[in-house]
MIKOLVO-437557 format. One record per residue (C-alpha): residue number from 1; residue in three letters; x, y, z. Coordinates in pm, 1 decimal, m for minus. Example, Ala and Ser with C-alpha at 12.3 -4.5 7.8 and 13.67 -1.06 7.14 Angstrom:
<r seq="1" type="Ala" px="1230.0" py="m450.0" pz="780.0"/>
<r seq="2" type="Ser" px="1367.0" py="m106.0" pz="714.0"/>
END
This chain:
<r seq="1" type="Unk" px="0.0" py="0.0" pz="0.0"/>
<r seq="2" type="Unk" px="95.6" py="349.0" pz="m77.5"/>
<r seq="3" type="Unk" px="144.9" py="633.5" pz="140.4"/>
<r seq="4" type="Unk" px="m146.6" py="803.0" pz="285.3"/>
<r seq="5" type="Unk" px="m34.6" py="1183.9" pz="259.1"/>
<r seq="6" type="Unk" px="m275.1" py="1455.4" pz="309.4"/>
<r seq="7" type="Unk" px="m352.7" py="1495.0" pz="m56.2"/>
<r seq="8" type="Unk" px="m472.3" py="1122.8" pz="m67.1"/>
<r seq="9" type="Unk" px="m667.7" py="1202.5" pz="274.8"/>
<r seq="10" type="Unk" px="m843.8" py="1496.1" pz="88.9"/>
<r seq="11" type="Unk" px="m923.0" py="1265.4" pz="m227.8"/>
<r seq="12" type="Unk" px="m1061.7" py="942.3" pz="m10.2"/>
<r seq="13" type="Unk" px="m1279.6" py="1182.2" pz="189.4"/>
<r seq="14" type="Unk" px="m1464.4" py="1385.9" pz="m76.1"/>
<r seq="15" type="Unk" px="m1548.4" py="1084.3" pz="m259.0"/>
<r seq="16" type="Unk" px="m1839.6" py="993.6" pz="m70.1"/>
<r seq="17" type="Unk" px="m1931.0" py="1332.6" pz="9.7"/>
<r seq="18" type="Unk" px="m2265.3" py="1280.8" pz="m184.2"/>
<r seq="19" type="Unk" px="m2344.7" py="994.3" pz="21.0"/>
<r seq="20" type="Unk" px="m2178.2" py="1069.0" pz="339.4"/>
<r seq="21" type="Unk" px="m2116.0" py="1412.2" pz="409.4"/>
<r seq="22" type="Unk" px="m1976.1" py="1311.1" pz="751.5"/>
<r seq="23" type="Unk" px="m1675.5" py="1263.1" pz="566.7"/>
<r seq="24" type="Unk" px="m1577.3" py="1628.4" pz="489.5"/>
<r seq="25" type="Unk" px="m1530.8" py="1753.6" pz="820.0"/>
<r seq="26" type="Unk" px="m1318.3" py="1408.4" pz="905.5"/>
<r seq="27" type="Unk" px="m1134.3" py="1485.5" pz="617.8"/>
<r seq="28" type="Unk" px="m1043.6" py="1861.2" pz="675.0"/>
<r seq="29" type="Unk" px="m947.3" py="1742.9" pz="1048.8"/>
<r seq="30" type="Unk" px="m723.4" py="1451.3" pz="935.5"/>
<r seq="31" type="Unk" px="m558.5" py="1653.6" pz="645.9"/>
<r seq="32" type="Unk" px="m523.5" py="2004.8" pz="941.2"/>
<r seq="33" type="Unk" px="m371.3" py="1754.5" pz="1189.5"/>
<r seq="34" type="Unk" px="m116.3" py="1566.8" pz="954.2"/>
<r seq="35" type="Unk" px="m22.9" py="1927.7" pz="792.2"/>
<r seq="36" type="Unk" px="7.9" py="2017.4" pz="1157.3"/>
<r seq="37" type="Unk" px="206.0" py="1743.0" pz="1240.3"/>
<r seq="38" type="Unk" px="466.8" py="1834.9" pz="913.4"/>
<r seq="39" type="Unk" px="518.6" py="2113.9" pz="1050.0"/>
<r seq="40" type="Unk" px="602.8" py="2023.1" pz="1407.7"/>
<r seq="41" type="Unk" px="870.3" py="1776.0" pz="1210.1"/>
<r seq="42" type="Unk" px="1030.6" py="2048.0" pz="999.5"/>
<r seq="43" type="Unk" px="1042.5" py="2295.6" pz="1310.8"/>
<r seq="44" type="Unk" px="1242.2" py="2035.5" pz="1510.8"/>
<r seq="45" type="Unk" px="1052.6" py="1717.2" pz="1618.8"/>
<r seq="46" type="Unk" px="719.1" py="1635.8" pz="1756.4"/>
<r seq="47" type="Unk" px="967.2" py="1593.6" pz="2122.6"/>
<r seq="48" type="Unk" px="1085.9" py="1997.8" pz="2094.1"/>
<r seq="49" type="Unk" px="676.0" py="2127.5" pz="2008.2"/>
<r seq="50" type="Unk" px="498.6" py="2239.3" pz="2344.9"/>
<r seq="51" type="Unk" px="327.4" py="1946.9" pz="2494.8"/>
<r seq="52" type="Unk" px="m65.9" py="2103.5" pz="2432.9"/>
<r seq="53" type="Unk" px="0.4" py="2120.3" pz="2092.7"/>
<r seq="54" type="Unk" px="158.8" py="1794.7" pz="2064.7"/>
<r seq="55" type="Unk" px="m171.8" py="1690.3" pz="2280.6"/>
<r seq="56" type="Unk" px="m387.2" py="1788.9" pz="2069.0"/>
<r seq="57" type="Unk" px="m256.1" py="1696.5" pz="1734.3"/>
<r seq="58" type="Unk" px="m292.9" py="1329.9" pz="1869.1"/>
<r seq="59" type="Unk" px="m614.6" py="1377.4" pz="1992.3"/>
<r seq="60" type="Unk" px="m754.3" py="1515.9" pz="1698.9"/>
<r seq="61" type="Unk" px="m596.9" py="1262.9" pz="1478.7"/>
<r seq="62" type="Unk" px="m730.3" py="955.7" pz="1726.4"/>
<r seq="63" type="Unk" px="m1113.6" py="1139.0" pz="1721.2"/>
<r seq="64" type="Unk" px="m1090.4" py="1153.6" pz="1311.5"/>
<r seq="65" type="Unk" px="m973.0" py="772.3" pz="1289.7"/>
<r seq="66" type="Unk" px="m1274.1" py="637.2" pz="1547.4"/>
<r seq="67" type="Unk" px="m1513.3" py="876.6" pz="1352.3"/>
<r seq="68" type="Unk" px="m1406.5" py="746.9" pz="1010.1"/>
<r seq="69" type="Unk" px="m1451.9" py="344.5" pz="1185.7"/>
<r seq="70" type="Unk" px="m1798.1" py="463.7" pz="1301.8"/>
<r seq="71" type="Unk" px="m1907.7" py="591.4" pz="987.6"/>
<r seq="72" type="Unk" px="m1768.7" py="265.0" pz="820.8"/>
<r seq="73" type="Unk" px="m1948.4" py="34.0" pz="1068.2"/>
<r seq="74" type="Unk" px="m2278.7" py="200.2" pz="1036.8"/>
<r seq="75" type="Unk" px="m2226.7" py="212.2" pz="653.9"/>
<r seq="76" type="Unk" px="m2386.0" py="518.1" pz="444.9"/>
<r seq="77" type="Unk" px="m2546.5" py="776.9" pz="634.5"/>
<r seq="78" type="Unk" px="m2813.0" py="945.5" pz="376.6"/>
<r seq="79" type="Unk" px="m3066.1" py="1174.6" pz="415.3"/>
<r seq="80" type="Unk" px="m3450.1" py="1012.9" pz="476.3"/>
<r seq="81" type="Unk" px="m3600.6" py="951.1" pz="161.0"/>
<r seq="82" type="Unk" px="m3963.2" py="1137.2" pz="108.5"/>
<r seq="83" type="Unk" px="m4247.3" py="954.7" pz="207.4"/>
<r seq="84" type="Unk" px="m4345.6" py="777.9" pz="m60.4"/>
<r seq="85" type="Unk" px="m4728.4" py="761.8" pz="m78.6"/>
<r seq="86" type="Unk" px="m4914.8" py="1039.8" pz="m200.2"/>
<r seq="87" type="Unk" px="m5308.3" py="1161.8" pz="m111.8"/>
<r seq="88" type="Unk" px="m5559.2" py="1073.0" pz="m363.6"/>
<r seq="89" type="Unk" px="m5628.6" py="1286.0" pz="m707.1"/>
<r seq="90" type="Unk" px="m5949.7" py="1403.6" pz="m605.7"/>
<r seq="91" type="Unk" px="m5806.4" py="1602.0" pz="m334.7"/>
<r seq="92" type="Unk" px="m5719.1" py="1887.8" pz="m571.3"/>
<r seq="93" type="Unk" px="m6062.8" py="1911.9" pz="m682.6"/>
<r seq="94" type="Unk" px="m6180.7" py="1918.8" pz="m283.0"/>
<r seq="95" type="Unk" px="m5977.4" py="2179.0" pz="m214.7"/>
<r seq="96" type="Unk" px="m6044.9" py="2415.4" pz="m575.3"/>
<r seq="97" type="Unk" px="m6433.5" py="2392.0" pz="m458.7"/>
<r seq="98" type="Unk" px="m6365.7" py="2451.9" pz="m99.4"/>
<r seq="99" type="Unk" px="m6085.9" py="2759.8" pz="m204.1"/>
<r seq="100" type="Unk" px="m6409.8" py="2847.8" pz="m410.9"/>
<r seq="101" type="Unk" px="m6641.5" py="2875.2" pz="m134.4"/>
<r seq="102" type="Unk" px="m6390.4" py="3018.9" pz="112.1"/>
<r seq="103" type="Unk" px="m6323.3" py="3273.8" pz="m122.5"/>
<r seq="104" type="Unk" px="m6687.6" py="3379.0" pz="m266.0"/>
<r seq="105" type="Unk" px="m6743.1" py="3647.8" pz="60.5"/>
<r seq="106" type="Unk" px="m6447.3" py="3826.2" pz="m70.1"/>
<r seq="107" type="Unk" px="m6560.5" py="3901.1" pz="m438.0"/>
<r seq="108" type="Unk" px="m6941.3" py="3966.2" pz="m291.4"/>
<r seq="109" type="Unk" px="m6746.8" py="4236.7" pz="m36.1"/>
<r seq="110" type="Unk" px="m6540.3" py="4322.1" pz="m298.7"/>
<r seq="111" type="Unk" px="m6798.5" py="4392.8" pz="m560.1"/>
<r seq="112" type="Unk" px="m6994.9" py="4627.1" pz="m303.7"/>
<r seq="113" type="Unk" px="m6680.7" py="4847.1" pz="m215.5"/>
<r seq="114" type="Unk" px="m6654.1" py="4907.5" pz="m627.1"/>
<r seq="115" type="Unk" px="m7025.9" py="4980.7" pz="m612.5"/>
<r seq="116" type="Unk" px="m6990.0" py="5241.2" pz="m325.6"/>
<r seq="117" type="Unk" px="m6700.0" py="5399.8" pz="m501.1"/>
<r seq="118" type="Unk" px="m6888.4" py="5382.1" pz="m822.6"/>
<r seq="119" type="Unk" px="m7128.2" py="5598.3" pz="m660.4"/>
<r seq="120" type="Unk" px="m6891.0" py="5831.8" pz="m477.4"/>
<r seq="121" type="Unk" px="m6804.9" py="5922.2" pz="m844.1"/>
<r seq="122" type="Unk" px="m6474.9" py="5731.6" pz="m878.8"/>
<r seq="123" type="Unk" px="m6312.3" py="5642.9" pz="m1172.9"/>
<r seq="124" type="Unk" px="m6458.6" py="5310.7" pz="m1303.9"/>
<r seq="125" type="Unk" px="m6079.7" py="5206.4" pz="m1347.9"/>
<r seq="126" type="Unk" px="m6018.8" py="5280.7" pz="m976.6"/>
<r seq="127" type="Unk" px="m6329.2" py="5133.5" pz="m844.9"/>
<r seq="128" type="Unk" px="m6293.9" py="4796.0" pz="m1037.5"/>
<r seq="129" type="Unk" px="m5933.6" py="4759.0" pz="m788.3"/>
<r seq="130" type="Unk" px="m6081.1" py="4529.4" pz="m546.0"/>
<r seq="131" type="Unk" px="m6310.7" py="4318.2" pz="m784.3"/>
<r seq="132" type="Unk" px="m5994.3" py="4267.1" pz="m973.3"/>
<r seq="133" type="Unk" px="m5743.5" py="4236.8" pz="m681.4"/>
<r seq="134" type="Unk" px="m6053.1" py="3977.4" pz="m501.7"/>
<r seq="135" type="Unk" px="m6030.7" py="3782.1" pz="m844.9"/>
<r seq="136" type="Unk" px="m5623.9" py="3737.9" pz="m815.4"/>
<r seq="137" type="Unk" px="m5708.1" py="3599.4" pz="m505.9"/>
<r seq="138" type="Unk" px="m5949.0" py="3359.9" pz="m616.7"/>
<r seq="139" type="Unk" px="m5754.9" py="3211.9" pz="m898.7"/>
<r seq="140" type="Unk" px="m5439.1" py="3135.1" pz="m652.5"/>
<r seq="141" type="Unk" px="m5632.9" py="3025.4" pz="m454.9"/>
<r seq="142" type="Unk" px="m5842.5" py="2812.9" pz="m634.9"/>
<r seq="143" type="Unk" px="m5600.9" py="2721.3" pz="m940.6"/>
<r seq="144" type="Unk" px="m5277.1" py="2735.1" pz="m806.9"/>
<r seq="145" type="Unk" px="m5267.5" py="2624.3" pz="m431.7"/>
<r seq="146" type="Unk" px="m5445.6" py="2288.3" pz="m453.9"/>
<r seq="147" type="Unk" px="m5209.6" py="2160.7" pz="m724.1"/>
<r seq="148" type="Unk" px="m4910.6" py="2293.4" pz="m482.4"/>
<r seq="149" type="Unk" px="m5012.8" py="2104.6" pz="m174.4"/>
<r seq="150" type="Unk" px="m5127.3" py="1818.1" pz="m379.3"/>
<r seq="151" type="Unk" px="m4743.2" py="1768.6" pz="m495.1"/>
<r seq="152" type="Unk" px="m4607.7" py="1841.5" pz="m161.6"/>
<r seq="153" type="Unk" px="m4832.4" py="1640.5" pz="95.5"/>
<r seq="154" type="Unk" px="m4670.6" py="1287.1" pz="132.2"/>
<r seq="155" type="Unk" px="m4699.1" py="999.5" pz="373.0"/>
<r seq="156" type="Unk" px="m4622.4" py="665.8" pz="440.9"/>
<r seq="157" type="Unk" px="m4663.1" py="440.6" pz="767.2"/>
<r seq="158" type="Unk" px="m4401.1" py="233.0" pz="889.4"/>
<r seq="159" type="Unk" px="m4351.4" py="m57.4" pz="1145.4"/>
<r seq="160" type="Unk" px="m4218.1" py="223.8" pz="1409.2"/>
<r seq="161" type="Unk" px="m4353.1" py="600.1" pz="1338.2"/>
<r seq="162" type="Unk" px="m4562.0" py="787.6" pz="1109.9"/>
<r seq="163" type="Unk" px="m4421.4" py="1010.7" pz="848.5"/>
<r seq="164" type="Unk" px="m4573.3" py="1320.8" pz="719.2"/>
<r seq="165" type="Unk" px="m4459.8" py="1562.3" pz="463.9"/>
<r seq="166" type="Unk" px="m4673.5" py="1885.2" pz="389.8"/>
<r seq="167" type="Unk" px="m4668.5" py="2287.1" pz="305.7"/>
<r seq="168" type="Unk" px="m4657.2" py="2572.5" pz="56.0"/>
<r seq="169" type="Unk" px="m4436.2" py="2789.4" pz="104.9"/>
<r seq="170" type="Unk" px="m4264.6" py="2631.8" pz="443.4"/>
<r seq="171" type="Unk" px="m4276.2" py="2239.5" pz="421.2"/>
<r seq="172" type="Unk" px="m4312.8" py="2066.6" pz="787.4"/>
<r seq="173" type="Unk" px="m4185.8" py="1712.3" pz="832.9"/>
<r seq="174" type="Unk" px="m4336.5" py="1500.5" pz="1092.4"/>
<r seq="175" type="Unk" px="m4218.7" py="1186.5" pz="1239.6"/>
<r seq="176" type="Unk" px="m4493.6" py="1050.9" pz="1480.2"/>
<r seq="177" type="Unk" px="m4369.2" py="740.4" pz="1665.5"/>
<r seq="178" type="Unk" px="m4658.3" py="471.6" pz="1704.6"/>
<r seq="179" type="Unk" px="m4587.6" py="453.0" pz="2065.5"/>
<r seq="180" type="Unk" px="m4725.4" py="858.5" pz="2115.7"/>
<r seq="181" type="Unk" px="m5009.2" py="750.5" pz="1943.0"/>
<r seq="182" type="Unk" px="m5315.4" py="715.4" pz="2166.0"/>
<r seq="183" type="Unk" px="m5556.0" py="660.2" pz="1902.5"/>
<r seq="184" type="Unk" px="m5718.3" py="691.5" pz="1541.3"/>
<r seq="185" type="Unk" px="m5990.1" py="735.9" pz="1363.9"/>
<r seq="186" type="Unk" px="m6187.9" py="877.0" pz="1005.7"/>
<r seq="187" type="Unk" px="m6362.6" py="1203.7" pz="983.3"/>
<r seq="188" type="Unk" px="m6571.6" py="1259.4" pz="631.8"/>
<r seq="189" type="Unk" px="m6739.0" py="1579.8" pz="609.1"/>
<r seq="190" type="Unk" px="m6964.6" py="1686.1" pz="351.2"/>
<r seq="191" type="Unk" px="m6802.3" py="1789.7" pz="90.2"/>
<r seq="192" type="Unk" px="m6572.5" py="1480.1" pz="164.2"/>
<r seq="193" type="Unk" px="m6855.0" py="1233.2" pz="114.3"/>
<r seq="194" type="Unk" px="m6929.3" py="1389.1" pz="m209.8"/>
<r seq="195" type="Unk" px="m6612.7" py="1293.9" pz="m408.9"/>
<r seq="196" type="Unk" px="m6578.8" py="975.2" pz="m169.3"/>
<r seq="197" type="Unk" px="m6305.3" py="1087.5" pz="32.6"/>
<r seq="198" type="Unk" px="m6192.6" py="1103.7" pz="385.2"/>
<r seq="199" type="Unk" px="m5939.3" py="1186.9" pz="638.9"/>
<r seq="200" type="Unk" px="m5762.2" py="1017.1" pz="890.7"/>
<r seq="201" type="Unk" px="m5674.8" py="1191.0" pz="1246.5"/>
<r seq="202" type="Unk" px="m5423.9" py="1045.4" pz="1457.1"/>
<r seq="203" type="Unk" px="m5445.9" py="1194.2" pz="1807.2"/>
<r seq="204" type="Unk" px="m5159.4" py="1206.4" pz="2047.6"/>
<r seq="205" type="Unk" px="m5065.3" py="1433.0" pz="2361.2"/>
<r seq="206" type="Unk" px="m4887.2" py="1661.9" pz="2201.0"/>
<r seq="207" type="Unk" px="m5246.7" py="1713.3" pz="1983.0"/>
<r seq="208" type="Unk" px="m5389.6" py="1583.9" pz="1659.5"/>
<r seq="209" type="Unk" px="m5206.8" py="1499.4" pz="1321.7"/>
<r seq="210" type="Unk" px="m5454.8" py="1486.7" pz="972.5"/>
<r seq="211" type="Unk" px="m5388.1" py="1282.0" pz="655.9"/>
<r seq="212" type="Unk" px="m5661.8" py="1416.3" pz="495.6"/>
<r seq="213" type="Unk" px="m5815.5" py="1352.3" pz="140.9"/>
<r seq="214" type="Unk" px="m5752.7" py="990.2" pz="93.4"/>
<r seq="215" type="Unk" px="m6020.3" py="771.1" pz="m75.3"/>
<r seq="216" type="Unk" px="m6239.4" py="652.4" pz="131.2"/>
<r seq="217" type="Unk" px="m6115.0" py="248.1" pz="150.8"/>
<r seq="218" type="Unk" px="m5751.0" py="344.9" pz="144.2"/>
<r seq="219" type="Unk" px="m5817.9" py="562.8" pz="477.5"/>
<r seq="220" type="Unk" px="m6028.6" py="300.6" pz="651.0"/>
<r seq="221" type="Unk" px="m5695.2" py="58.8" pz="549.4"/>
<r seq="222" type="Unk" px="m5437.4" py="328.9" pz="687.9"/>
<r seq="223" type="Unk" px="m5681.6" py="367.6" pz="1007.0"/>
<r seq="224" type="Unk" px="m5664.1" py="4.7" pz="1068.8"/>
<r seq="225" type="Unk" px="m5284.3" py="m54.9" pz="1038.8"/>
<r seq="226" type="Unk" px="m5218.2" py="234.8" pz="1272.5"/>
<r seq="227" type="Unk" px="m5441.7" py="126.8" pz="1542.4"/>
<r seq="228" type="Unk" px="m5277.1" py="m242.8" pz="1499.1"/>
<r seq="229" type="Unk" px="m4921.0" py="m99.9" pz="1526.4"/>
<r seq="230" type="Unk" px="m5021.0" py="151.3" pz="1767.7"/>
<r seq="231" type="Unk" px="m5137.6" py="m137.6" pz="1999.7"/>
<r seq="232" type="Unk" px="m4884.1" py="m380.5" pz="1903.9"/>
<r seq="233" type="Unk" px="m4622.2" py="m105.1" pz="2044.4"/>
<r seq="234" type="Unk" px="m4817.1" py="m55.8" pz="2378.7"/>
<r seq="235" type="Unk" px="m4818.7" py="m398.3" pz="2392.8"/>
<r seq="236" type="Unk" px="m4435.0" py="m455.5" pz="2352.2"/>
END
C-alpha cells in the first residue's frame, strides 16, 4: 500500500461526500492535523513542540480515525427519503371547490366596495381595484394552491412512526412514533362524502395529526394498520 499523505486524505474523503457528508469535516481534520504534524517535524521534532500542541494533534488525529470506523461500521449515512405515498387525485378538486367557497365572501365584499366607489363618483378604473385584486385571489387560490399542496403532501406508515410531509411555502416534516399515538380514527365531512373521500386523524398528547383527502377504503386501510401498530407497540 501506498502512502497516505494529506492529498490522498483529501481525495478518499470527498469521494463519498454525496453519500456521506460526515466525511468532509473528518477529512479537513485529518488533512489540518497531519499538515500540523509536518510542521512540528520540519520545526524540530514532535519531542521539541509544546506538549498542548503535541496533545492535541494526537487527539484530533485519534477522534478523526474512530469517527471514520464509526461511519464505516454504520455504513452510508443518507438523508430520509420522502415519504413515498401520495393523497388521492381528487383532493385537488376538494380543495379548488372549498378555495371556491372560502373565497366567494371576498368578491361579494369586494364587488360592493366598487359599487360604493362607483357611486362616490370614482373612476370606473379605480373602483374595479378590489373586484380585480378579489379575483387574483381567487384564482391562486383556487387554481394554483391545490395543485401545490397536492405535490407536496406525502406519507407513508411504517412498522415504528408515522411520516408526514406537507406545506406551501414552508414544508413541515413530521415523524410521529406509534408509541405517542393514543388513538385513530376517520372524519368525512360533507363535501368529503361527495367525491368519496376522507381523512384520517391520529391523536396524540402533544395534539392531533390529519392525513386528509384519501379515498375513502384506502383511509379506513391506513386507520386500521395504525391502530394495529399503535397497539402492538403498547403492547411490547
Amino acid at each position: 500500500m501506498g502512502a497516505c499523505g494529506p492529498g490522498s486524505r483529501i481525495l478518499r474523503y470527498l469521494r463519498p461526500f454525496g453519500q456521506q457528508p460526515q466525511r468532509l469535516g473528518i477529512g479537513i481534520v485529518q488533512v489540518t492535523s497531519d499538515l500540523t504534524a509536518i510542521a512540528l517535524h520540519r520545526r524540530g521534532g514532535r519531542h521539541n513542540a509544546p506538549r498542548l500542541i503535541r496533545g492535541i494533534v494526537a487527539a484530533a488525529r485519534y477522534a478523526t480515525m474512530r469517527a471514520a470506523r464509526s461511519l464505516d461500521q454504520r455504513g452510508s449515512l443518507s438523508i430520509r427519503p420522502a415519504p413515498r405515498e401520495h393523497l388521492d387525485p381528487k383532493a385537488r378538486t376538494l380543495w379548488r371547490l372549498s378555495g371556491l367557497l372560502s373565497t366567494a365572501p371576498l368578491v361579494l365584499v369586494a364587488a360592493g366596495i366598487a359599487w360604493g366607489l362607483l357611486h362616490l363618483g370614482i373612476r370606473p378604473a379605480f373602483a374595479a381595484l378590489p373586484v380585480m385584486a378579489a379575483l387574483v385571489i381567487v384564482v391562486v387560490g383556487v387554481m394554483l394552491v391545490p395543485d401545490l399542496l397536492y405535490r407536496h403532501w406525502r406519507y407513508e406508515i411504517g412498522e415504528e412512526e408515522v411520516d408526514l410531509q406537507y406545506g406551501l411555502v414552508t414544508f413541515t416534516r413530521t415523524l410521529i412514533p406509534m408509541t405517542r399515538i393514543q388513538h385513530v380514527d376517520t372524519r368525512r365531512g360533507p363535501l368529503q362524502r361527495r367525491f368519496g373521500l376522507a381523512s384520517v386523524i391520529l391523536y396524540t398528547a402533544a395534539g392531533p395529526s390529519e392525513i386528509p383527502a384519501l379515498a375513502d377504503a384506502v383511509a379506513d386501510s391506513v386507520r386500521d394498520r395504525i391502530a394495529a401498530l399503535a397497539n402492538t407497540r403498547d403492547d411490547l
